[in-house]
N, C-alpha and C positions, 0 to 999 in steps of 0.2 A: 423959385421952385416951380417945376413945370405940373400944372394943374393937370389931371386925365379928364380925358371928357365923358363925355356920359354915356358914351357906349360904350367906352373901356370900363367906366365903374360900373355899370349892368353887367359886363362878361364878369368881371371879376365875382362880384354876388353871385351869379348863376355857380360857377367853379366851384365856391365853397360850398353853397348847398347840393353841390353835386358828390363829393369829397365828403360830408358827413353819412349819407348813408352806404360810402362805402368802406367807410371805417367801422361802422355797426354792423356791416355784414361778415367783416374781417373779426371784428371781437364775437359775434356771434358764431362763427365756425369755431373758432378757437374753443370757445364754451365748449358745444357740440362735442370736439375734439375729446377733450380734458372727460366730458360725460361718459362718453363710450369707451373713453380707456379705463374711470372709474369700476364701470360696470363690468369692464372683460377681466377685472382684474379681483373686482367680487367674487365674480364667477367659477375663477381659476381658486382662487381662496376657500368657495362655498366646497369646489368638489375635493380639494386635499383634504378638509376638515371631515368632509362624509366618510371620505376613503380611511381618512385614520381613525373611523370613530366605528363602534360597535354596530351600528345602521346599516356599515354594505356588505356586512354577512351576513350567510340565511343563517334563516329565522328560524322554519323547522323543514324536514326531511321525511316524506313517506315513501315506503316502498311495496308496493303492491304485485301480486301474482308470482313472488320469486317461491319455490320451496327448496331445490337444490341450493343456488345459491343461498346465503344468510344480506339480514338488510346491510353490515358492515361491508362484505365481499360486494352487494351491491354497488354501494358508495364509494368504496375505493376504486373498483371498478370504473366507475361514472369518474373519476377525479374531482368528487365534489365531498366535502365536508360544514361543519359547522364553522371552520377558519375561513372557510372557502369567500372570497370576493362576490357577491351577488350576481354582477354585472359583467366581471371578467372570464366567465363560465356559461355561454350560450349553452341552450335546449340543445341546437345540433350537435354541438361537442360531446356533450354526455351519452348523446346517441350513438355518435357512430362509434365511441370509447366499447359504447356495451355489448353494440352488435359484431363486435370482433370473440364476446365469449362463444365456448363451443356449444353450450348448451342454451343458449339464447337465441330463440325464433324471431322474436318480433319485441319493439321495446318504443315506451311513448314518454316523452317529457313533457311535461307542465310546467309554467313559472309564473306566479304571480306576481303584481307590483307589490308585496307588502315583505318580500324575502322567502314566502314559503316553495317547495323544490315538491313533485310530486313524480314521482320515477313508476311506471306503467309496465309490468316485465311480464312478456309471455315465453316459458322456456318451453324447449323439446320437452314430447310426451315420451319418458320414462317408464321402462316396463320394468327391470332389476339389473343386477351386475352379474357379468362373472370373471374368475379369475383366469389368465391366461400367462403360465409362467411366473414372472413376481409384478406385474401388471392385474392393475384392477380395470375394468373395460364395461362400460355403460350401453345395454341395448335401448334403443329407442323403438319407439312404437313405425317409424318409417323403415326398419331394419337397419339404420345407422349404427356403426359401435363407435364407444367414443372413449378413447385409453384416458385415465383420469392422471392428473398431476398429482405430487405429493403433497400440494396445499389443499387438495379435494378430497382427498380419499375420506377425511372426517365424515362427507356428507351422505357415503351410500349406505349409514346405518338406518337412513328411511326408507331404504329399496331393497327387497328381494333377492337373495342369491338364485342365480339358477344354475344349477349343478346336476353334469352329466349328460346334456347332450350335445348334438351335434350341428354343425353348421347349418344343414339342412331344415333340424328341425327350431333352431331361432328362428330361421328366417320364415317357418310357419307361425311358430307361437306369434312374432311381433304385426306378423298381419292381420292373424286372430285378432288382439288388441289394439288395434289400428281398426279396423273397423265398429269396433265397438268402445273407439278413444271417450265420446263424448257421455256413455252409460258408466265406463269405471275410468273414472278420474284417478288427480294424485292421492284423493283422501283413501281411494280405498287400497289401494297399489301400496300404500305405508303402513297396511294394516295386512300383509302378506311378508311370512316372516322365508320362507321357502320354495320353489319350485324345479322340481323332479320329475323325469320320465317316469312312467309307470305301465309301461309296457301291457297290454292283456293279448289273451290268445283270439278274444273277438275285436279288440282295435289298437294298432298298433301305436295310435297317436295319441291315447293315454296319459293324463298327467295326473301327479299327487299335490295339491297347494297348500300347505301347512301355514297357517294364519298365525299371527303372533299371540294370540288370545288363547291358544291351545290348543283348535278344533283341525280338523284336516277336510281337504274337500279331492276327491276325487269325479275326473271327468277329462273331455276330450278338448283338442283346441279352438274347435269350434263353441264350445256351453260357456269361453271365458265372460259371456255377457251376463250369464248369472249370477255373476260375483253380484249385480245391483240389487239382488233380494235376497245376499243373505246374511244383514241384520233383521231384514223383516222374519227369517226361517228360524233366525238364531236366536227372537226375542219369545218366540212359541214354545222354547224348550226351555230345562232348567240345566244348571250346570256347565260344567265344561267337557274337554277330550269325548263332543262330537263330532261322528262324522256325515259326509253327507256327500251326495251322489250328483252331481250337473249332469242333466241329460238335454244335451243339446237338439237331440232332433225333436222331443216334444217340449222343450222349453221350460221343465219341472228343472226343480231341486228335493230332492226327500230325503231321509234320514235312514241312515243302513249299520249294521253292524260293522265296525271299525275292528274286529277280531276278523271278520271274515277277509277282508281285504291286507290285511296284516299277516294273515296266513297264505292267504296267495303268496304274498311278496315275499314270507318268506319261503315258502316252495319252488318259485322262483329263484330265489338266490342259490335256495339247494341244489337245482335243478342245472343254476351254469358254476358251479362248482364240479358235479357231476361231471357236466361235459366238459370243464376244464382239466380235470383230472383224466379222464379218458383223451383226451389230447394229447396231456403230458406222457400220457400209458402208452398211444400209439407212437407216439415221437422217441420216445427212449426205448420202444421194440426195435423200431427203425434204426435207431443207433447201433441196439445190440447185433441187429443184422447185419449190419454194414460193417460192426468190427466185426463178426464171426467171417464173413465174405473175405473179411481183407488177413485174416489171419489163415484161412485156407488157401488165399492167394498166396500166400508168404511161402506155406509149407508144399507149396506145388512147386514155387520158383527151386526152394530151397533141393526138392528130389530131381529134381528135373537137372540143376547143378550138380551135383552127386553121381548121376548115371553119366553123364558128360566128361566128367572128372575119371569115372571108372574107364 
């Protein structure tokens, strides 16, 4: 048997202990291996369990500054519900969901890590409705009109009709209250059950504001900023079905006889009754004229054929 010598039995020793630590760094990747695949597969396991468990829906839902809208029309709006996935319903989705309503200016989401959804709604400022054909149609304080759907109509019974005037004079009224957006807010504009021209012979821009509480306020487009003191006018008196007088150029509100302005208006009314009937008086003389005309025309033709004949 042929003996190795001693440099071959030195190489050989060196090779083996060359060869064991690279079998431990081979079983040590593996480990490594096997850990990380453990771990991703934890992982993947922790988030189906979250997903299927009551945890990655919210938690709770507030909705802040809506009045036209309701918090539900909110929410649905938003695409976000109590079933709703926490995490699969970013802030900016609900945003740009909401800012597609018509009557939504400005609008802010919050989300906190614990599930709660905090919805931030600032809508158009609202001044009332009115009807245009079978169309209900929303004035804004910008002079926007805004045709309502039939899922909305429910919600103009917190706004003011305004009935009877004209294009011209909305687009006064809403500037009126556009300037004075930040003194009469929605709370007080919900506590306005009517508004009516009311024409006077000293100003022709004139309104009646009939409040849902029963009292009536008579004044001009300009005095709508005293709507802000008159709970303060209203709490000095007793009773109900009072009236009371905005005077814009000196900045008062005071208390007036609601007969006397009741009889203007209806003298007034008298008064284009009158002259509607005197319309009708001169238009149907004009008629008779016109057939008396055409009936002596007739009987001229008719002599005039006669002697022609003769």
């Amino acid at each position: 048997m042929e003996q190795l010598s001693k440099e071959e039995v030195l190489y050989d020793e060196h090779e083996e202990r060359l060869k064991k630590p690279k079998a431990r760094r081979r079983r040590t990747i593996r480990r490594r291996h096997r850990l990380h695949l453990i771990i991703a597969l934890g992982i993947v396991l922790l988030i189906l369990l979250y997903f299927a468990s009551d945890l990655s829906k919210v938690r709770s839902l507030r909705v802040e500054g809506n009045r036209f809208y309701s918090d539900e029309q909110i929410c649905e709006m938003a695409g976000v519900g109590y079933d709703t996935r926490y995490l699969l319903r970013p802030a900016f989705l609900m945003e740009n969901a909401l800012k597609g309503g018509s009557l939504i200016e400005d609008v802010q989401v919050e989300k906190s890590w614990n599930g709660d959804i905090r919805i931030k709604v600032e809508e158009k400022h609202v001044i009332g409705y009115l009807v245009q054909e079978d169309a209900y149609v929303l004035l804004c304080s910008s002079g926007e009109q805004i045709t309502l759907q039939e899922d909305e109509i429910g919600s103009i019974v917190n706004y003011p009709l305004l009935n009877g005037f004209t294009d011209e004079q909305l687009d006064s009224i809403a500037q009126a209250f556009d300037e004075v957006s930040e003194e009469v807010g929605a709370e007080l504009i919900e506590r306005i059950s009517e508004i009516l021209p009311y024409e006077t012979s000293f100003n022709q821009n004139m309104m009646k504001i009939v409040m849902r509480d029963g009292n009536t306020l008579y004044g001009s487009y300009d005095s709508v900023g005293l709507l802000q003191i008159y709970q303060a006018a209203l709490e000095q008196l007793e009773g109900k079905n009072v009236c009371f007088y905005m005077d814009g150029e000196n900045q008062a509100m005071s208390k007036i006889s609601c007969s006397e302005f009741e009889s203007s208006d209806e003298e007034k009314k008298k008064q284009d009754k009158e002259t509607d009937a005197k319309d009708e008086g001169s238009a149907e003389e004009k008629d008779a004229n016109a057939a008396d005309s055409g009936e002596n025309e007739t009987k001229q033709e008719e002599e005039s054929a006669g002697e022609q004949t003769a």
